[in-house]
N, CA and C atoms as an extended XYZ file, in Angstrom:
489
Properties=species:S:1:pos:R:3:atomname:S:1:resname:S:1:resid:I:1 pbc="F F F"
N         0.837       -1.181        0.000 N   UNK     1
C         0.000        0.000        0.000 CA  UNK     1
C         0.881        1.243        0.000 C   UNK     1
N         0.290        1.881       -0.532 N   UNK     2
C         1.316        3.545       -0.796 CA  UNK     2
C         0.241        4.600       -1.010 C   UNK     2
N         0.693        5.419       -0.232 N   UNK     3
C        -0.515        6.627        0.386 CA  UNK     3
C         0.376        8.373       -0.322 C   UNK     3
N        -0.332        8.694       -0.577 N   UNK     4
C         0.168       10.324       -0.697 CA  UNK     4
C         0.490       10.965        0.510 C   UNK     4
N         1.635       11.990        0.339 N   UNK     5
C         1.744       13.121        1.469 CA  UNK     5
C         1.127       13.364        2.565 C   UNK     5
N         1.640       12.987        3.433 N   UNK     6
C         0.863       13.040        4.792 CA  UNK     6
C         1.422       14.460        5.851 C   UNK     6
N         0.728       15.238        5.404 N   UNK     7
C         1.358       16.538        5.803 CA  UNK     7
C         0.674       17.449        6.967 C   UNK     7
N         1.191       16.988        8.248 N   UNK     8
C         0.808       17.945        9.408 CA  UNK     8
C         1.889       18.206       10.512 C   UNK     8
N         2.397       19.070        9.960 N   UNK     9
C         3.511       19.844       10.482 CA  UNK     9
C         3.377       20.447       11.842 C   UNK     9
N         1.898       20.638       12.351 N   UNK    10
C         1.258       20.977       12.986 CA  UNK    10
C         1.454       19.891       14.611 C   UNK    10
N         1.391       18.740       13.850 N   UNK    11
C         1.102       17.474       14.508 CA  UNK    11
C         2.320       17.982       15.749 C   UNK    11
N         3.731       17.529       14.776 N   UNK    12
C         4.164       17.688       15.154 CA  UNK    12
C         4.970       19.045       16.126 C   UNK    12
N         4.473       20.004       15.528 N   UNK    13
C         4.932       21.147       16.418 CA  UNK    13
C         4.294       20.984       17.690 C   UNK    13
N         2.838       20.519       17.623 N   UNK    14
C         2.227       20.585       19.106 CA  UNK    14
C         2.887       19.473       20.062 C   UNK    14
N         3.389       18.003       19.271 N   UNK    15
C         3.744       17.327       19.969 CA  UNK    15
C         4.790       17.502       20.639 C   UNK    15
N         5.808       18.355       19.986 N   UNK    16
C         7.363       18.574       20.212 CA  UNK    16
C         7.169       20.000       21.514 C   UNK    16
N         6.296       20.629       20.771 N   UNK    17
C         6.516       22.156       21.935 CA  UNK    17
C         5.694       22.271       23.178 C   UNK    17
N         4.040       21.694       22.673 N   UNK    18
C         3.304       21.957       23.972 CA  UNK    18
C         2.908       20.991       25.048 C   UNK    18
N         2.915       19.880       24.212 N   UNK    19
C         3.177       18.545       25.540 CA  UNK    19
C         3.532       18.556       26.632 C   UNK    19
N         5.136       18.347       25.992 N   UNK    20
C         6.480       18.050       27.297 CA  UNK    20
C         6.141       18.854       28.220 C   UNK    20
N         5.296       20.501       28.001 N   UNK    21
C         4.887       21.983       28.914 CA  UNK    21
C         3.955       21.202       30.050 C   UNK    21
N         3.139       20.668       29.067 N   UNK    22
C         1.757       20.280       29.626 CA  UNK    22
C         2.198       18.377       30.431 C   UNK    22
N         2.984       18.305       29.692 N   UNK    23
C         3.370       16.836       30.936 CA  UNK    23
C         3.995       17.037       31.826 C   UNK    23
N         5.055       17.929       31.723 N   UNK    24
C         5.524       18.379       33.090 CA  UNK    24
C         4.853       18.887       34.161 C   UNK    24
N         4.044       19.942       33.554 N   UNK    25
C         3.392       20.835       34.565 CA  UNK    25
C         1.742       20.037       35.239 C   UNK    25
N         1.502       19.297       34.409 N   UNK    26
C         0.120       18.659       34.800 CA  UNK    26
C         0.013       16.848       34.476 C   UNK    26
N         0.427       16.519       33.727 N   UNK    27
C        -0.020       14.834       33.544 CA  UNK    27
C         1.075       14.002       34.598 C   UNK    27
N         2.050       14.813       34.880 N   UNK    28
C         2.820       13.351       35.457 CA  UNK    28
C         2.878       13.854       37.183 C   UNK    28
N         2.237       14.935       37.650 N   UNK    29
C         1.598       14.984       38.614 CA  UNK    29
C         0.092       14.364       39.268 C   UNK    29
N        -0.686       13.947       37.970 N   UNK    30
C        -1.613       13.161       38.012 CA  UNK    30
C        -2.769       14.625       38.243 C   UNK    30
N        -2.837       15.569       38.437 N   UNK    31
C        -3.751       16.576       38.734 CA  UNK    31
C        -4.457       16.323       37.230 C   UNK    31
N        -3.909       16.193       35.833 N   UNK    32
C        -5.039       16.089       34.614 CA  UNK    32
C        -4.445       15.162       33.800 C   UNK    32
N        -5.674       14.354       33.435 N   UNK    33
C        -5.375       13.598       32.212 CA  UNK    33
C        -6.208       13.430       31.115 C   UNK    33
N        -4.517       13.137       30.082 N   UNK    34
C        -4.862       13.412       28.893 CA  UNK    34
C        -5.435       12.133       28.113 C   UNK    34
N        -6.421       12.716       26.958 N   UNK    35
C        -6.933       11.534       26.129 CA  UNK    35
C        -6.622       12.089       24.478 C   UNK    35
N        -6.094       11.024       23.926 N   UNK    36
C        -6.525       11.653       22.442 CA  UNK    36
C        -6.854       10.975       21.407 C   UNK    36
N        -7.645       11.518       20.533 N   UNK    37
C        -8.614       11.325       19.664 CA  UNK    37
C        -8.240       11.365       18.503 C   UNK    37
N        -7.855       10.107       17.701 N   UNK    38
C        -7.327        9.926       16.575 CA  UNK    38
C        -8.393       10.695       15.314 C   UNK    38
N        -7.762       11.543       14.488 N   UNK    39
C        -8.437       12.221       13.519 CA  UNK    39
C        -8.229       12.438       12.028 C   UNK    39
N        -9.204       12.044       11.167 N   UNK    40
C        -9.056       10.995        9.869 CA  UNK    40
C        -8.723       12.459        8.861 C   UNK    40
N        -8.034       13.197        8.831 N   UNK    41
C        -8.371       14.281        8.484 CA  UNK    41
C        -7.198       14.224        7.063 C   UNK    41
N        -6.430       13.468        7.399 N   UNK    42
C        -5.514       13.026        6.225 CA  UNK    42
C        -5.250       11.834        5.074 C   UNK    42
N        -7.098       11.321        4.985 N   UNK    43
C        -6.995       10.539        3.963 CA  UNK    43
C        -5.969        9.079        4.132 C   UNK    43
N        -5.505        8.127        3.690 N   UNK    44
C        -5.515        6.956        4.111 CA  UNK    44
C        -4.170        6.956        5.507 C   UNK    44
N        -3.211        8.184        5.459 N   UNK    45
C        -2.149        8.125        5.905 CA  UNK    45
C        -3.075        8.407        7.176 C   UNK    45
N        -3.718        9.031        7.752 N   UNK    46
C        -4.526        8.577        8.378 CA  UNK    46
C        -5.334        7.863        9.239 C   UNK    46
N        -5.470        6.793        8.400 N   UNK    47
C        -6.238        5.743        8.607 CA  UNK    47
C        -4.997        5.156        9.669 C   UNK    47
N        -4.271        4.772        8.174 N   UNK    48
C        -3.337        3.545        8.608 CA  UNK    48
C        -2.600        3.852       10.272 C   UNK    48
N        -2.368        5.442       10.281 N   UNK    49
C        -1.873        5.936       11.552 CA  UNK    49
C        -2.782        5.314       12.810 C   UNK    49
N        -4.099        5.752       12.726 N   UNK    50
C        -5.087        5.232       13.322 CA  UNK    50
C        -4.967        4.111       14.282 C   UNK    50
N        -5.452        3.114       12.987 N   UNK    51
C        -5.854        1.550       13.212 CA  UNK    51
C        -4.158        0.859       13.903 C   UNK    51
N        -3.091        1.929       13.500 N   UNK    52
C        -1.963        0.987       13.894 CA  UNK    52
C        -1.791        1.893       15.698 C   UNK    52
N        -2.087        2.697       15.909 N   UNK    53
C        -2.350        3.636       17.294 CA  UNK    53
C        -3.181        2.465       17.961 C   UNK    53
N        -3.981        1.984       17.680 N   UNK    54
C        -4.945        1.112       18.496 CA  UNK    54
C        -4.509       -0.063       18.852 C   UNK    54
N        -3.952       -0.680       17.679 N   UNK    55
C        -3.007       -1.938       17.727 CA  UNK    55
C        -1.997       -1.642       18.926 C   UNK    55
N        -0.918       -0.667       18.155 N   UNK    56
C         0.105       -0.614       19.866 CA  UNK    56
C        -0.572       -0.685       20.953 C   UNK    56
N        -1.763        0.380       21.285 N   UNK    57
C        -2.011        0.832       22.311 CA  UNK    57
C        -2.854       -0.576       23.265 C   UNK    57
N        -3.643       -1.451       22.518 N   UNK    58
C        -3.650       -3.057       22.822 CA  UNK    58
C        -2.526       -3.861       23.113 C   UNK    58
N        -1.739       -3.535       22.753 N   UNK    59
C        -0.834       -5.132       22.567 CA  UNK    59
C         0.841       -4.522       23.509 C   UNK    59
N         0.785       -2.806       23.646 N   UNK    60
C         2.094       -2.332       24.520 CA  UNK    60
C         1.737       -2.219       25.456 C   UNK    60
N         3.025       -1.278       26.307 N   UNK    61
C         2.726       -0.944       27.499 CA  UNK    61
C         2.433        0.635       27.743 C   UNK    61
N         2.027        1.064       28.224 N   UNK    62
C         1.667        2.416       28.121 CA  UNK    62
C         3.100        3.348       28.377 C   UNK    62
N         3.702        2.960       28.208 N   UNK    63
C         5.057        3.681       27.650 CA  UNK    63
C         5.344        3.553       26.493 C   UNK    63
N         5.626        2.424       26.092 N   UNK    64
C         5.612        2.031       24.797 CA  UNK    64
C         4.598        2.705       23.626 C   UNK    64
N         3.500        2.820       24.170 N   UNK    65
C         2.398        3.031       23.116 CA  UNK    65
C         2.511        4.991       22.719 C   UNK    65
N         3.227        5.439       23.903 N   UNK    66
C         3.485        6.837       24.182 CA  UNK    66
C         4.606        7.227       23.625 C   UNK    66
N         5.829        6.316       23.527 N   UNK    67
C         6.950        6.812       22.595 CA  UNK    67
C         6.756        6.460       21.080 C   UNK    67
N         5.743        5.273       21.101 N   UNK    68
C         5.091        5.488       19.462 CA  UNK    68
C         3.901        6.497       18.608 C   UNK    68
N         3.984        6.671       19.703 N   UNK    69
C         2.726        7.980       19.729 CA  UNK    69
C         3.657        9.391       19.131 C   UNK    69
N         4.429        9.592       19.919 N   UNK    70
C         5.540       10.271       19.947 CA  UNK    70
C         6.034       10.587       18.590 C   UNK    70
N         6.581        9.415       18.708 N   UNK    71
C         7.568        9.414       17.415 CA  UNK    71
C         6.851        9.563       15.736 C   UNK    71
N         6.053        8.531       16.033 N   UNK    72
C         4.582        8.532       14.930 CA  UNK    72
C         4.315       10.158       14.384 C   UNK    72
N         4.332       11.081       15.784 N   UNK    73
C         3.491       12.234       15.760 CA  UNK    73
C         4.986       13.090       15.009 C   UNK    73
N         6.050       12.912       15.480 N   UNK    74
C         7.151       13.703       14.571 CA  UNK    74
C         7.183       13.017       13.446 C   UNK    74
N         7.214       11.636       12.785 N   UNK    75
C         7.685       11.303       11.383 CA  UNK    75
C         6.374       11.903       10.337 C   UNK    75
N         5.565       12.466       10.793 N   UNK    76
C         3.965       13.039       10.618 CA  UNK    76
C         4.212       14.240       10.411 C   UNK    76
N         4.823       15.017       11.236 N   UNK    77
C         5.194       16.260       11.057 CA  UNK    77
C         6.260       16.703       10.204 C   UNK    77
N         6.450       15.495        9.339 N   UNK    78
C         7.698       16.300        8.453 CA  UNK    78
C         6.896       16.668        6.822 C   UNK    78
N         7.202       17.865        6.605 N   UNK    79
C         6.222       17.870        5.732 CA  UNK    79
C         6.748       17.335        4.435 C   UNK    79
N         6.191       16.677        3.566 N   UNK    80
C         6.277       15.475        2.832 CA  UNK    80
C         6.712       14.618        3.285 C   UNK    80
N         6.564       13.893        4.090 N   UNK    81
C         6.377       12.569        4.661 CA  UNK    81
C         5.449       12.228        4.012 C   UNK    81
N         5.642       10.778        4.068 N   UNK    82
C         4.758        9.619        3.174 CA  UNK    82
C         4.709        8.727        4.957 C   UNK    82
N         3.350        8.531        5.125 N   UNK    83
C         2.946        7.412        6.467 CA  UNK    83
C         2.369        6.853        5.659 C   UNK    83
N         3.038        5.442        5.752 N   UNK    84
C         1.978        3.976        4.929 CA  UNK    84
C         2.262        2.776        5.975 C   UNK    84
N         1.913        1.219        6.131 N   UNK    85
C         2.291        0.455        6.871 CA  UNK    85
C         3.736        0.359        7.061 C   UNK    85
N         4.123        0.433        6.017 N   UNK    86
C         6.018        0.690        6.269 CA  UNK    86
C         6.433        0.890        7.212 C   UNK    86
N         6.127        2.424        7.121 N   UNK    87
C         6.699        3.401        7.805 CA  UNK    87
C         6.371        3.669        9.202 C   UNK    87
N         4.959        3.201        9.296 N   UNK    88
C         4.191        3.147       10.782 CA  UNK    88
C         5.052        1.312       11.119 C   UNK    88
N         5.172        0.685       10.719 N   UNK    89
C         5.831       -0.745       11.342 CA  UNK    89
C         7.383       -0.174       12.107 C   UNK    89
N         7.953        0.532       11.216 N   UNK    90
C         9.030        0.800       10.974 CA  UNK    90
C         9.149        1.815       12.514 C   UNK    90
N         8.322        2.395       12.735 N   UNK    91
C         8.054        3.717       14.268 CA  UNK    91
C         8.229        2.491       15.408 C   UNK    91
N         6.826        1.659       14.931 N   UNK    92
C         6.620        0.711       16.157 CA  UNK    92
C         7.826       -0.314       16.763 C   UNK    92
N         8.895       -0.726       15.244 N   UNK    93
C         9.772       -1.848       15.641 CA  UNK    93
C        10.752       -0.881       16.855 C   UNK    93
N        10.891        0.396       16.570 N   UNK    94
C        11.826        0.918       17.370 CA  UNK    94
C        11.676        1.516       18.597 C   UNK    94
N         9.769        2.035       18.692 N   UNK    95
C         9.667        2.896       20.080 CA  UNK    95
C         8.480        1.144       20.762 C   UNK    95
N         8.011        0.400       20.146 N   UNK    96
C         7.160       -0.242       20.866 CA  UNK    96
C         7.677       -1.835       20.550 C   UNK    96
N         8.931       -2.307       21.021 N   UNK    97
C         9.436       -4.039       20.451 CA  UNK    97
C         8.444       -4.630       20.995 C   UNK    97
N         7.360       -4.902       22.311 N   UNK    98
C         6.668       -5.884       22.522 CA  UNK    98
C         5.545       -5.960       21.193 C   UNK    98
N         5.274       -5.233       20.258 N   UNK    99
C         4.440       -5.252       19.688 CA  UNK    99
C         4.940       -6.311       18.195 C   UNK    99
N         4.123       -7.164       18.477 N   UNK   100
C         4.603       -8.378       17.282 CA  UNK   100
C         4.298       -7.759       15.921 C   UNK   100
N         5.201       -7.429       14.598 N   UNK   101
C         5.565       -6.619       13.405 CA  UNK   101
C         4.289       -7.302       12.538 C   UNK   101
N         4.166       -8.743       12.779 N   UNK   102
C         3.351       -9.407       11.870 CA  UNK   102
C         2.004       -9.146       12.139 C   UNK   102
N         1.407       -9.349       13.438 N   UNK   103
C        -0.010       -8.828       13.970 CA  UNK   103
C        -0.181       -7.674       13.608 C   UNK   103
N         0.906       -6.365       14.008 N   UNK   104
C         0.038       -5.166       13.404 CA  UNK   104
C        -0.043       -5.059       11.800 C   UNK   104
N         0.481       -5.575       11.264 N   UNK   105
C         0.881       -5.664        9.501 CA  UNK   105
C        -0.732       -6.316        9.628 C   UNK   105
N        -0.916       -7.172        9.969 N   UNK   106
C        -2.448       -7.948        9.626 CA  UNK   106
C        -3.702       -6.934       10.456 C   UNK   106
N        -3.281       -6.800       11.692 N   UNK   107
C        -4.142       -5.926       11.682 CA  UNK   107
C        -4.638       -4.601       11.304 C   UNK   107
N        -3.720       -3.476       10.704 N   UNK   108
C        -4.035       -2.567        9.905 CA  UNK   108
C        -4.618       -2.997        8.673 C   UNK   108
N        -4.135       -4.025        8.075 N   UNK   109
C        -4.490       -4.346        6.801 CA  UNK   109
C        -6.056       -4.961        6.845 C   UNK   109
N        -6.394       -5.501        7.962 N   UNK   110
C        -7.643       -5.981        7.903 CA  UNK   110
C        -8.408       -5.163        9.134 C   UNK   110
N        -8.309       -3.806        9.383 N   UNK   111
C        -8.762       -2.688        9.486 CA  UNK   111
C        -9.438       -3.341       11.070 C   UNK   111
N        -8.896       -4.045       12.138 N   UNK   112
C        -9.189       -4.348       13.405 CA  UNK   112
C        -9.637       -3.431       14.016 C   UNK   112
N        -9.581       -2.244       14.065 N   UNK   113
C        -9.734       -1.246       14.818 CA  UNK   113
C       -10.776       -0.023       14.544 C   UNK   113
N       -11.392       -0.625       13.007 N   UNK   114
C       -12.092        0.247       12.571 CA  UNK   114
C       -13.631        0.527       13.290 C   UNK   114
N       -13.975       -0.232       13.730 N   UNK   115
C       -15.069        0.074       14.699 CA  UNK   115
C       -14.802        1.022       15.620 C   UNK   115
N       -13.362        0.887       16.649 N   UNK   116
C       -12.895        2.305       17.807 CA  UNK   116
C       -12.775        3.590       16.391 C   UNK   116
N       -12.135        3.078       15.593 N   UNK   117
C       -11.956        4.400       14.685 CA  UNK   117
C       -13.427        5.404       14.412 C   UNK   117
N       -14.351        4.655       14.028 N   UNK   118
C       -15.614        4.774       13.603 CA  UNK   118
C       -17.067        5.714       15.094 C   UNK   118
N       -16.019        5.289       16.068 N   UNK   119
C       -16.312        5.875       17.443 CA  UNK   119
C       -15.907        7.254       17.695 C   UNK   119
N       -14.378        7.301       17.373 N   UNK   120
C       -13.988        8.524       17.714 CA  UNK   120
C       -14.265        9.186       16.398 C   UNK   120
N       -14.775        9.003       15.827 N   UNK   121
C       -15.143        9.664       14.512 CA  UNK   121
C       -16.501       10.235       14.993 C   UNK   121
N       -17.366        9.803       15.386 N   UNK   122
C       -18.937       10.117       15.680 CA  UNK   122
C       -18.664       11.398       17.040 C   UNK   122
N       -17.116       10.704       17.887 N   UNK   123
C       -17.098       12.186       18.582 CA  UNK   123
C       -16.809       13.536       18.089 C   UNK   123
N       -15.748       13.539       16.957 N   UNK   124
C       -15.358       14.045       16.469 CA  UNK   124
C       -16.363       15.314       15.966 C   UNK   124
N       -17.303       14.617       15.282 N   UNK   125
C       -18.657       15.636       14.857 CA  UNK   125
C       -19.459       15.687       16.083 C   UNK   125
N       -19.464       15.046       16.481 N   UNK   126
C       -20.121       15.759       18.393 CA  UNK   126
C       -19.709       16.858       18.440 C   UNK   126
N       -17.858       17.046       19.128 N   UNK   127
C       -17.592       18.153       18.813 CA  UNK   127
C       -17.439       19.391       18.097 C   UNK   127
N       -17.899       19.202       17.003 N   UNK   128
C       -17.782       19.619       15.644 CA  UNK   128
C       -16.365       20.505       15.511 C   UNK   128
N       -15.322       19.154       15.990 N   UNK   129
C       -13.941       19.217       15.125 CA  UNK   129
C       -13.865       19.513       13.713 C   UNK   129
N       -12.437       20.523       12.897 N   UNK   130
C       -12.921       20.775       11.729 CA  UNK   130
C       -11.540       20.297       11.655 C   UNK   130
N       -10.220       20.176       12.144 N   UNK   131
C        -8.643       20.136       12.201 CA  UNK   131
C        -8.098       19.607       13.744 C   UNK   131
N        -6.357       19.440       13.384 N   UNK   132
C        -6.025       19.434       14.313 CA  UNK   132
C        -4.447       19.884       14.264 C   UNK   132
N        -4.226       20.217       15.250 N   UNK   133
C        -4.519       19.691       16.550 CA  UNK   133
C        -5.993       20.735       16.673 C   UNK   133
N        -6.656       19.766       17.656 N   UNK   134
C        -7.973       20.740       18.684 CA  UNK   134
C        -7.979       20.020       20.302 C   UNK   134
N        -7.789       21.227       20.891 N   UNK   135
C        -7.436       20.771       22.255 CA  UNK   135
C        -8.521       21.363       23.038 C   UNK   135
N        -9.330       20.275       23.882 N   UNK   136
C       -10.434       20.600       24.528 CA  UNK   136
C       -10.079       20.563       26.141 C   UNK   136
N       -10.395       21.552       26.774 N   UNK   137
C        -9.957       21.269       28.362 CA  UNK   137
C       -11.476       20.966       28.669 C   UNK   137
N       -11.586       19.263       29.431 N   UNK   138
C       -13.348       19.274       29.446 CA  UNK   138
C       -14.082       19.211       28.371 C   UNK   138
N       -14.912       20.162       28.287 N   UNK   139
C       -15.704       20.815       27.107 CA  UNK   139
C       -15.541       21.831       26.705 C   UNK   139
N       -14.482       23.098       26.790 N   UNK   140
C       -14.006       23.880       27.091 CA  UNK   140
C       -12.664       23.980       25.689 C   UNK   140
N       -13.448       24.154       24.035 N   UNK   141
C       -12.602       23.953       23.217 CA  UNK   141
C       -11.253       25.595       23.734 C   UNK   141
N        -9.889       25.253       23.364 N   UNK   142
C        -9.377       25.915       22.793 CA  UNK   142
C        -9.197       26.752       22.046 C   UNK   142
N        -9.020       28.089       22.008 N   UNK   143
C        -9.086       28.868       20.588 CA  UNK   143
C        -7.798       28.746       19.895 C   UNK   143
N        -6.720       28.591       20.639 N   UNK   144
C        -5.232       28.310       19.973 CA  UNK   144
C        -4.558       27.248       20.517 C   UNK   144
N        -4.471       26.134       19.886 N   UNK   145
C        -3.746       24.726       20.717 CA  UNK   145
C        -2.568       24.954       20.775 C   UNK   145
N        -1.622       25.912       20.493 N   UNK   146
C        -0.501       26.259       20.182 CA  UNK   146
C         0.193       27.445       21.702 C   UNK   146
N        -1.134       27.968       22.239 N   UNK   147
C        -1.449       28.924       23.037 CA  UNK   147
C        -0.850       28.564       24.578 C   UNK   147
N         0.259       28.093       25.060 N   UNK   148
C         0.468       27.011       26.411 CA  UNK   148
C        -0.277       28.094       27.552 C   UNK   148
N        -0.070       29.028       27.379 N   UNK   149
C        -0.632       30.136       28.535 CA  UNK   149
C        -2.151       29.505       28.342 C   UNK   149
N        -2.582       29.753       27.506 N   UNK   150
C        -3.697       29.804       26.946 CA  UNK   150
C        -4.817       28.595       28.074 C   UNK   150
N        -4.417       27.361       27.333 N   UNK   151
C        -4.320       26.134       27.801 CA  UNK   151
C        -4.195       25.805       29.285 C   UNK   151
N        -3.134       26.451       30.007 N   UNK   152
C        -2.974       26.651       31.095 CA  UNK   152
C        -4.067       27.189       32.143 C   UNK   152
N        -4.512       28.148       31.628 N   UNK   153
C        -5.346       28.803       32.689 CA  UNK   153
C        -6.466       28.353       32.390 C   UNK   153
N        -6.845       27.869       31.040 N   UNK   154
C        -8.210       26.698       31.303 CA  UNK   154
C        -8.047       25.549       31.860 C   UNK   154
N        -6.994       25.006       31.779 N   UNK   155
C        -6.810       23.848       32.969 CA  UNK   155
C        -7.192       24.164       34.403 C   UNK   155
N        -6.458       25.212       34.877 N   UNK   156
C        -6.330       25.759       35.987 CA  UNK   156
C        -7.927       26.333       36.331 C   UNK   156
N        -8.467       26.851       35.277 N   UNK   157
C        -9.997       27.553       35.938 CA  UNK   157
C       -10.826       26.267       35.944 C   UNK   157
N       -10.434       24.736       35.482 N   UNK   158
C       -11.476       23.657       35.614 CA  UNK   158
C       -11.055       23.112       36.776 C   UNK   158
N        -9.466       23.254       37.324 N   UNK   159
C        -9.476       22.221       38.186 CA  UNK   159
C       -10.108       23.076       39.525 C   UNK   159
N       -10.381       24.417       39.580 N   UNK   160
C       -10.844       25.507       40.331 CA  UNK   160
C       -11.757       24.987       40.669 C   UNK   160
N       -12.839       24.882       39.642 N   UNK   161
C       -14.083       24.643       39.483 CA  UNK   161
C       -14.454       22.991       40.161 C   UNK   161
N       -13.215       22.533       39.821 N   UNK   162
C       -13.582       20.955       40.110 CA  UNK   162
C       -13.655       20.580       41.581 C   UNK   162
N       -12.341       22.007       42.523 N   UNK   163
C       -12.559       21.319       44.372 CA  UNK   163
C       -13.762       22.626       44.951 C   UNK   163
């Protein structure tokens, strides 16, 4: 299989700049956690990203599934990058080894995951997501995911709200 240009430069800037902000300062204190919502917005490169996100995230360890997440999210961000099974096998052999090369090869290819895909898709227009990144604190969309201040003090005014 061979997919066109998979181009979100984006992906990766948020993964590389506002994360590590936001894991330091809030996820690995346990005060907020994060979820995210795979989004079909790039046609099969996409997909395949997807269905193989679900696979790791089954079959690793939640470290594992996070440095493929990771890494996935920078080889994504290069703009002209090509993501096809290759190249997503190729992420997983190096940030996720418990994950057997042959199972996810079969399972992307025979689309295992497309039902969770088909889920976060129906949220997706819940929210009426149009791109991404889109970063929701709560229910509480973002106007700039790029924004760490931004982000910050809506964290901070929910967890207010929350004691």
């Amino acid at each position: 299989m061979e997919f066109g240009d998979y181009k979100c430069p984006a992906c990766g800037t948020w993964d590389r700049e506002v994360f590590p902000e936001l894991q330091a300062d809030y996820l690995d204190s346990g005060d907020v956690s994060y979820s995210y919502v795979n989004y079909l917005g790039f046609r099969e490169e996409s997909l395949v990203s997807s269905l193989a996100s679900h696979k790791v995230h089954n079959d690793a360890s939640d470290d594992e599934f996070w440095d493929f997440h990771h890494a996935l999210m920078q080889t994504a961000g290069v703009q002209g990058s090509t993501i096809g099974i290759d190249e997503v096998l190729a992420v997983a052999e190096e940030t996720a080894p418990s994950v057997d090369q042959d199972e996810l090869r079969e399972s992307i290819e025979q689309q295992e995951y497309m039902s969770e895909i088909e889920r976060e898709h129906e949220m997706i227009e819940e929210f009426d997501v149009t791109g991404t990144p889109t970063i929701f604190v709560n229910d509480v969309e973002v106007s700039d995911p790029f924004d760490y201040d931004a982000i910050s003090e809506i964290i901070e005014e929910q967890l207010e709200n929350a004691s």
